[in-house]
C-alpha positions in Angstrom: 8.2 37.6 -4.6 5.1 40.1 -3.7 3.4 40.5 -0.6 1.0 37.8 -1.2 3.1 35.3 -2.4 5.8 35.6 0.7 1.8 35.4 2.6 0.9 32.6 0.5 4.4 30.7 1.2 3.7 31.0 4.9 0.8 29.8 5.1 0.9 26.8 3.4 4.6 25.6 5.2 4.2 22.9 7.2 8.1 23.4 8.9 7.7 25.9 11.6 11.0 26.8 11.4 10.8 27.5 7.5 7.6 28.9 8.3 9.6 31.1 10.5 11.5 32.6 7.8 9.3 32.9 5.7 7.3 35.5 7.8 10.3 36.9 8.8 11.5 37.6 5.2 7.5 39.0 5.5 7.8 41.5 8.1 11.1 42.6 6.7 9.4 43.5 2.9 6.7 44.8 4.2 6.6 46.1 7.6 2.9 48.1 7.4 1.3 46.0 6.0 -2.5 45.8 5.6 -2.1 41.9 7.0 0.3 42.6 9.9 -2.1 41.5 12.3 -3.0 38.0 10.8 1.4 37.9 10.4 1.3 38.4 14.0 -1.0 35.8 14.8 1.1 33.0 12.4 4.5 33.8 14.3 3.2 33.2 17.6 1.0 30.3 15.9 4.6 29.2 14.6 6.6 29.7 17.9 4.0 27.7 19.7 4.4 24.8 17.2 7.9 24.6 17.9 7.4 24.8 22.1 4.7 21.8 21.5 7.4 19.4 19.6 10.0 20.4 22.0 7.3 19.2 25.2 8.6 16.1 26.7 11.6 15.6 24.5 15.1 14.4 25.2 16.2 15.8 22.1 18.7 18.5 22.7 18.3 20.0 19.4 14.6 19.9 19.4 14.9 21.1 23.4 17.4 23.8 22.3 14.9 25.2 19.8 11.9 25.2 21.9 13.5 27.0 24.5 14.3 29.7 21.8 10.7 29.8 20.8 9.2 29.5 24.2 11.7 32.6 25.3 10.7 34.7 22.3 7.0 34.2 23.0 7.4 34.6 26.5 9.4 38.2 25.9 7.1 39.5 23.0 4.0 37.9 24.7 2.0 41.1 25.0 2.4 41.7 21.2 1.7 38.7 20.1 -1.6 38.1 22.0 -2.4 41.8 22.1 -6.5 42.5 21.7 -5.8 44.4 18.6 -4.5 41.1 17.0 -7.5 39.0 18.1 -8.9 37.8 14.8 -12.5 39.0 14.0 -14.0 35.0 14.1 -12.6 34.3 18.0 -14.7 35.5 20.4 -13.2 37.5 23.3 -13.5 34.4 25.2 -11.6 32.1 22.9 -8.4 34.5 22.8 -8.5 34.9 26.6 -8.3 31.0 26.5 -6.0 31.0 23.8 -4.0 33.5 25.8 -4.2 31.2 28.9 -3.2 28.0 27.3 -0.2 29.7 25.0 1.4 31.3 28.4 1.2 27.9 30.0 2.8 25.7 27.3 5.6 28.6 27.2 6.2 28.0 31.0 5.7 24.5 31.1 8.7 24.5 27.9 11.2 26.9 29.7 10.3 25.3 32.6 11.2 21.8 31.4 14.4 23.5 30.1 15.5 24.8 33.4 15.0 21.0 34.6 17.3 19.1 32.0 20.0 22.2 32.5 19.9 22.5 36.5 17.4 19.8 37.9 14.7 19.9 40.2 15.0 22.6 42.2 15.0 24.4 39.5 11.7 23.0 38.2 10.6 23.6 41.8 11.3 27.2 41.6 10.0 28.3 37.9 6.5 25.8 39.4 6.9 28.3 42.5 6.8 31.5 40.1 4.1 30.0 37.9 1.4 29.6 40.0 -0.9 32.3 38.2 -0.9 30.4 35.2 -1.6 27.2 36.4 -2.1 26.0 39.6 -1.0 22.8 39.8 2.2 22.5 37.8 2.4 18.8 38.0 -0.8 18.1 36.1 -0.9 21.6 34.0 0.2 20.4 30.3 -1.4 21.6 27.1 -3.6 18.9 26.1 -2.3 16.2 22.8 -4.5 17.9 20.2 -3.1 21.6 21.0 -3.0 22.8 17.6 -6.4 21.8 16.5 -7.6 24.2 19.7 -5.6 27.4 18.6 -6.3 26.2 14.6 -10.2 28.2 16.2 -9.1 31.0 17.3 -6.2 31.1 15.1 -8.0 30.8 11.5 -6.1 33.3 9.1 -7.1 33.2 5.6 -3.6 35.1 3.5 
């Protein structure tokens, strides 16, 4: 399988976790590549899509894996939404928003983790150290259509 078929293969999976693998199998085959920028961009996209399904679920798998994503955006955050990945179409405006939107769905997710594991006070204390992202943590969730909103900012062509 060549570079732009592994590419190809990513793009086009709807499973974020397969999606997942795929890019990873990716970066592993071709670390330099001329399209690392635009992989960057569709693990993060990816990792986000797994934090969304894993919002306001009971599901302990679901919740298990979203906390995995949400924990591997929020540690590799500055790579991922690094200016020098900013796709040429967003305007510096959109990936500050972007930016904005992605760190708040991530805290909201670890955030709803620390709840189901510990309880409230938890939630009370990761609302407490969140404050910069969103200022009211009770009414701060990404809105229904998130993925449509990043799908702007986000638009890779493989």
């Amino acid at each position: 399988m060549g570079e732009s078929d592994i590419g190809l293969a990513a793009g086009n999976e709807k499973d974020p976790a397969q999606q997942l693998e795929l890019l990873k199998k990716w970066e592993q085959q071709y670390p330099d590549s001329a399209l690392k920028n635009q992989r960057t961009i569709m693990v993060a996209k990816a990792f986000l899509d797994v934090t969304e399904a894993a919002y306001g679920t009971t599901s302990p798998s679901v919740l298990a894996a979203g906390q995995k994503a949400a924990q591997q955006l929020e540690d590799h955050f500055a790579e991922y939404f690094d200016d020098s990945v900013k796709p040429a179409s967003a305007t510096s405006d959109q990936w500050a928003a972007a930016r904005r939107i992605a760190e708040m769905q991530v805290h909201l997710v670890l955030a709803q983790h620390l709840d189901a594991r510990w309880g409230r006070a938890s939630l009370s204390r990761a609302r407490l150290s969140n404050e910069a992202a969103c200022s009211d943590f009770r009414t701060c969730r990404p809105p229904p259509a998130f993925a449509p909103l990043l799908a702007v900012v986000y638009r890779v062509a493989v």
